[in-house]
C-alpha positions in Angstrom: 0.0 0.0 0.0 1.4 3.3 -0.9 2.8 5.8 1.6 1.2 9.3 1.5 4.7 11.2 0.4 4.3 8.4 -2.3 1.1 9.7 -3.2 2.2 13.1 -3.0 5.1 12.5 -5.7 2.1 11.2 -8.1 0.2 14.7 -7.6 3.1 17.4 -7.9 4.9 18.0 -11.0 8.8 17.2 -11.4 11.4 19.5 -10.5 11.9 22.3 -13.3 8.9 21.3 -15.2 6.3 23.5 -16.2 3.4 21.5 -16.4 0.9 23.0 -13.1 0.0 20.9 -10.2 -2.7 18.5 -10.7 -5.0 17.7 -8.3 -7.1 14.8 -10.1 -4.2 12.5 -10.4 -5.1 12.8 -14.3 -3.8 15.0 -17.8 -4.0 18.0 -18.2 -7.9 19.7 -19.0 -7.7 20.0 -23.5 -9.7 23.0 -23.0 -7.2 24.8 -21.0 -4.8 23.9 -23.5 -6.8 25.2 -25.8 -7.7 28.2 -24.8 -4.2 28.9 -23.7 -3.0 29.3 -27.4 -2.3 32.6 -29.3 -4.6 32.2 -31.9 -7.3 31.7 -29.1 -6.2 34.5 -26.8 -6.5 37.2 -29.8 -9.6 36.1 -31.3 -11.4 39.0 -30.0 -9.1 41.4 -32.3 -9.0 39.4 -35.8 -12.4 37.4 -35.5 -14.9 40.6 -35.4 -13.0 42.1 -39.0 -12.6 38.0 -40.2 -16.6 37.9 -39.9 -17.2 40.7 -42.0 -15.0 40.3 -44.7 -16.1 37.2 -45.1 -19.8 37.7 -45.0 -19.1 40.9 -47.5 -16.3 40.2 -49.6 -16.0 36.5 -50.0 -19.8 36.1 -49.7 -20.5 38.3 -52.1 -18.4 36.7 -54.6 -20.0 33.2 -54.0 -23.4 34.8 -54.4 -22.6 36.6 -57.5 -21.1 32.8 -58.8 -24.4 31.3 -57.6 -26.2 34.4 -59.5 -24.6 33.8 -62.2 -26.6 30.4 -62.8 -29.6 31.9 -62.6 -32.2 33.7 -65.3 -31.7 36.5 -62.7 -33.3 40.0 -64.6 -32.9 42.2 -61.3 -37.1 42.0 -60.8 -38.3 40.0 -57.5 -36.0 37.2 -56.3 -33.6 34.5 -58.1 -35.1 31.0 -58.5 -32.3 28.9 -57.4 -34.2 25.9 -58.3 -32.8 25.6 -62.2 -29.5 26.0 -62.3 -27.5 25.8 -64.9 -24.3 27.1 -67.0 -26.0 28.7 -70.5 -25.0 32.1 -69.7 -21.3 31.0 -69.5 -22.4 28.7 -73.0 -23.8 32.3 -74.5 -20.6 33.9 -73.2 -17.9 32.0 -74.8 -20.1 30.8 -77.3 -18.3 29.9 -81.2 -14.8 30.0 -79.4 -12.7 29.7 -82.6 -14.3 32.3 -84.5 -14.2 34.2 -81.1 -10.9 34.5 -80.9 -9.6 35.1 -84.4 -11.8 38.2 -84.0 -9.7 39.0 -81.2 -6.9 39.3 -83.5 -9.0 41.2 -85.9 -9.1 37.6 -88.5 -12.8 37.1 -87.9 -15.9 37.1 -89.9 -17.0 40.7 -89.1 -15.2 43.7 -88.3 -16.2 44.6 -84.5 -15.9 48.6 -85.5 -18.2 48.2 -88.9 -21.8 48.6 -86.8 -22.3 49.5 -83.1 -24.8 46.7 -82.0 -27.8 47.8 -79.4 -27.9 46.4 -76.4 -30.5 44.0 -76.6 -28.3 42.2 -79.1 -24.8 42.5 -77.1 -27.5 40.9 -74.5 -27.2 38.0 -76.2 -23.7 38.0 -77.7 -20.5 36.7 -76.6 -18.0 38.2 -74.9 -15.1 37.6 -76.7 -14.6 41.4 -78.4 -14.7 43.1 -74.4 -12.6 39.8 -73.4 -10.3 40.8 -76.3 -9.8 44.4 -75.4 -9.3 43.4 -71.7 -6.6 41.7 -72.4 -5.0 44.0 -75.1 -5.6 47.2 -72.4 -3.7 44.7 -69.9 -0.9 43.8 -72.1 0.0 47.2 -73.6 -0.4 49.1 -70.5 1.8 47.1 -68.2 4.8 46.8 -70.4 4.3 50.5 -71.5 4.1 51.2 -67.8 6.9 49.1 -66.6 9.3 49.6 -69.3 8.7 53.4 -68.8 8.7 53.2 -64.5 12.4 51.0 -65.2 13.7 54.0 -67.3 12.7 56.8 -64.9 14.1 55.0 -61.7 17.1 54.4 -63.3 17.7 57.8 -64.6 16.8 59.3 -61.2 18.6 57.0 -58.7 21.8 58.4 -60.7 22.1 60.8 -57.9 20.6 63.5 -60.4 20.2 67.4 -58.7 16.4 68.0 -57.5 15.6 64.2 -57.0 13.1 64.6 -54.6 11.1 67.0 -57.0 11.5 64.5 -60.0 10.1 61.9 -57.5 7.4 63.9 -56.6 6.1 65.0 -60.2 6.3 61.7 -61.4 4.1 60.2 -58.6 1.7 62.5 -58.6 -0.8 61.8 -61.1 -1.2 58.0 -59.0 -2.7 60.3 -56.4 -5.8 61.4 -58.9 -8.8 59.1 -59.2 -9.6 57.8 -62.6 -12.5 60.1 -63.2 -9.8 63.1 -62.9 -7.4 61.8 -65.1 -10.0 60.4 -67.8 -11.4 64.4 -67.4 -7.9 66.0 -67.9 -7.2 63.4 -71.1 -10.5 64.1 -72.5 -9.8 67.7 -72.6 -5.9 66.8 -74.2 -7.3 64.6 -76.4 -9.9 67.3 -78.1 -9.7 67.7 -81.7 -9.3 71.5 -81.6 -8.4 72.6 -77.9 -6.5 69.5 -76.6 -2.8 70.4 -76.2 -1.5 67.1 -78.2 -3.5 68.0 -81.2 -2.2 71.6 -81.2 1.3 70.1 -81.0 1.0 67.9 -83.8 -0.7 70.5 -86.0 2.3 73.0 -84.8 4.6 69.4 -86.6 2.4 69.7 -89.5 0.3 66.7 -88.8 -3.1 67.6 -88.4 -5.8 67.7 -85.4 -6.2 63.4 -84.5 -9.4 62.5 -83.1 -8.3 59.9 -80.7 -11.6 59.8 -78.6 -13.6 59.8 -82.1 -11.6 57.2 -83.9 -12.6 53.4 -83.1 -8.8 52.7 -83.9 -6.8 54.8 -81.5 -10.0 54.5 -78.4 -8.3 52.1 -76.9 -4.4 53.0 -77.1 -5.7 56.2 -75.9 -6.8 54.8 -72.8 -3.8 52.9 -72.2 -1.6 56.2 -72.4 -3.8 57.9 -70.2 -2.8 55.1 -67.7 0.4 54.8 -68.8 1.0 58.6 -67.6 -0.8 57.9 -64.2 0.6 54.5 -63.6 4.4 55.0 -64.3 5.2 56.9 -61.6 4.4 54.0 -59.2 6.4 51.7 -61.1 9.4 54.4 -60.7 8.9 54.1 -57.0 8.6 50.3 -56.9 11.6 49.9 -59.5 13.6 52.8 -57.3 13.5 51.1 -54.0 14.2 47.8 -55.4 17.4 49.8 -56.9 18.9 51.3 -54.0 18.5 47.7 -52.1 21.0 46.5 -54.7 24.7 46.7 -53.2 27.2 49.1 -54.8 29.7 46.1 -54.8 27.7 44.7 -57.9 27.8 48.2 -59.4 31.7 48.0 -58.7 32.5 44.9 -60.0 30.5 45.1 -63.6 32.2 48.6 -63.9 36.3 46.8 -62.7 35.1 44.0 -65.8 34.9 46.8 -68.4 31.1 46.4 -68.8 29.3 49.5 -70.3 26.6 51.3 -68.5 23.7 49.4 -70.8 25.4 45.8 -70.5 25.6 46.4 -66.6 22.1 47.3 -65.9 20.6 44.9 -68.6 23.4 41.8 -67.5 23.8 42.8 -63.6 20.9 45.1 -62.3 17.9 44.2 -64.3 17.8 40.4 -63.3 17.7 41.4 -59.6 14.6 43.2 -60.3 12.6 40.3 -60.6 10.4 40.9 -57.5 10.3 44.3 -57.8 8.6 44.0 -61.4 6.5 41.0 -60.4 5.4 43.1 -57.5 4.3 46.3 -59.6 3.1 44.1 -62.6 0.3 42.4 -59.8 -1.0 46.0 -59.0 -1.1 47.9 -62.5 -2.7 44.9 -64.0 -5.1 44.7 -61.3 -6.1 48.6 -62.1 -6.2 47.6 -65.7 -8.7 45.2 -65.1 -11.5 48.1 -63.0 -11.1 50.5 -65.8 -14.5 51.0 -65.7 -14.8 54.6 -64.3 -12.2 55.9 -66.3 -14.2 54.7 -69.7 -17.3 55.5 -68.4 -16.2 59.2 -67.9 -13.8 59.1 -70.7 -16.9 58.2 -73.0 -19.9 59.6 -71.4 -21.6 55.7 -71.0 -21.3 52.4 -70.5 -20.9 51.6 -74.1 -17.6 53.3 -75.1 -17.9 51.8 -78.6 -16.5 48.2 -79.8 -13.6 49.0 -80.1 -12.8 50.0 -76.6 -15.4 47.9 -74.6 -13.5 46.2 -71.6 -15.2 44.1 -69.6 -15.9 45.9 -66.8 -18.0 48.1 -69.6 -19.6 45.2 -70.4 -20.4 43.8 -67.0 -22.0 46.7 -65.6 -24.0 47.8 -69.2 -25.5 44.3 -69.0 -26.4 44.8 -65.0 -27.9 48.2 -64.8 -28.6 49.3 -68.7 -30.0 45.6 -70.0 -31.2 44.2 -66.6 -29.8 41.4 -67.4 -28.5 40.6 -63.9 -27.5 37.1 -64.1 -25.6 37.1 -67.4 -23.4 40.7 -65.7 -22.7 38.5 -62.8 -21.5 35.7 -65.6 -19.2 38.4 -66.5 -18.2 39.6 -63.0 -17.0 35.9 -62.2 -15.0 35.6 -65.9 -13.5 39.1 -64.1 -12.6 37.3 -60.7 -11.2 34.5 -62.5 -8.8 36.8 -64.4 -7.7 39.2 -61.7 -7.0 35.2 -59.5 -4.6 34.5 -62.5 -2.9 37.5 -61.8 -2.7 37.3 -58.1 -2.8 34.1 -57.4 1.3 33.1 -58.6 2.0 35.8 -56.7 0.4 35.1 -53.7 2.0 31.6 -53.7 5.6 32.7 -54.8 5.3 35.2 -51.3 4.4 31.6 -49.3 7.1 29.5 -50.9 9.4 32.3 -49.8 8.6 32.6 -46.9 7.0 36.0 -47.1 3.4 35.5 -46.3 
């Protein structure tokens, strides 16, 4: 029969352990254990904002997915009952033909007639899917390749650098209604200020807004002009993190200035250009505003219809609810592909 200082041995903990005294001769309680951890202990701070941002963000999305299965017209309520995927079939419907007109090799000419919108109701999406990604591809590398050659240029330890910094990053503080204003009135055929510089050359007044050929490159230089200062700041961070050793030792093995920076500097910028390229595509993709003031509308014409354009005309000016949620979700899908390597290249590096 045990002794009592026996049974007191079984009841208190070891010397220089931190377990607590137990007075039921059994494990620790899981719930104290449980409650005990950080996660637990701070749930009052992050659960409250978790909550809403998933009831309103991520919620939102996976009703606008469920929406978009629907005959939804934005009268009464959905009928969930009949689900079923024609408006993604009406969407991306004839896919070959679809894209050659992308690439301006289909049957029709998506300039030759501006279709009413009862009958873009109905049609694919392939011309707005088309421009999407043409505003996407030309403004990022525009923007990029422009941000690269300003940072460069300034983080040469040139005289007023702050002032350069700040005049090139100051149109990324203007909303896009303000800058699609200001390039509406540069744009105009007999006021705008690059018309009367290229009649000054002899070249004669462009309509850029007015011309279904130059709608869209006119939006991307708009953005180009707002955007570029941010890729500057991105690209002249990522510079000055660079050590002057590498500097040193491309200039001791007789490389030029342009075989240094395109050999040596350029290929450590990797991050820095994935990193801006994630945001400016992302503002590519909610041009809407800046069309819809640019061009008075939702429908800025064919040849410059996104699909943000699209998405909203087919919401609010067709009532066609369920087939603008269709076109929300092809949006969501786009804007993951962007993000989404991005987001996992951060994790695998530990970043996240």
């Amino acid at each position: 029969m045990p002794t009592l200082i026996q049974r007191l041995r079984k009841r208190l903990p070891s010397r220089g352990s931190d377990e607590p005294a137990r007075t039921d001769g059994g494990e620790p309680a899981a719930g104290r254990a449980f409650l005990r951890r950080d996660a637990v202990r701070s749930a009052p701070f992050w659960l409250p904002p978790f909550l809403l941002v998933a009831l309103f963000v991520y919620g939102a999305v996976a009703w606008n997915a469920l929406l978009s299965l629907t005959d939804f017209t934005g009268l009464g309520s959905p009928d969930y009952s009949d689900l079923d995927f024609e408006n993604y079939r009406i969407a991306f419907a004839d896919p070959v033909d679809g894209i050659l007109s992308m690439f301006g090799l289909g049957s029709g000419s998506a300039d030759a007639q501006t279709p009413s919108w009862a009958d873009l109701s109905v049609e694919p999406i392939w011309n707005s899917f088309g421009n999407t990604l043409a505003l996407m591809i030309a403004f990022s590398v525009v923007c990029l390749a422009l941000g690269l050659l300003l940072a460069i240029l300034v983080d040469r330890e040139v005289r007023f650098e702050n002032t350069f910094r700040t005049i090139y990053l100051l149109p990324m503080s203007l909303s896009f209604v303000v800058t699609a204003k200001f390039w509406l009135f540069m744009y105009n055929p007999e006021t705008g200020l690059i018309n009367i510089a290229l009649t000054t050359f002899g070249v004669g007044p462009v309509g850029i807004v007015q011309n279904p050929d130059l709608k869209l490159a006119g939006v991307a230089f708009a953005l180009v002009w707002q955007f570029s200062g941010y890729a500057m700041i991105v690209y002249l961070a990522a510079l000055r993190g660079i050590p002057s050793s590498h500097f040193e030792a491309a200039r001791v093995d007789g490389a030029s200035t342009l075989r240094m920076y395109w050999r040596v500097i350029i290929p450590q910028l990797r991050t820095a250009t994935v990193s801006a390229l994630v945001v400016i595509t992302v503002f590519a993709l909610k041009a809407f505003d800046f069309l819809f003031s640019m061009y008075g509308g939702y429908q800025p014409g064919p040849s410059a219809d996104i699909l943000a354009t699209r998405m909203v005309r087919e919401a609010y000016a067709n009532s066609n609810w369920a087939y603008g949620s269709t076109i929300a979700v092809v949006l969501f899908v786009m804007a993951l592909f962007v993000v989404a390597p991005y987001i996992l290249s951060q994790y695998r590096r530990g970043e996240l």
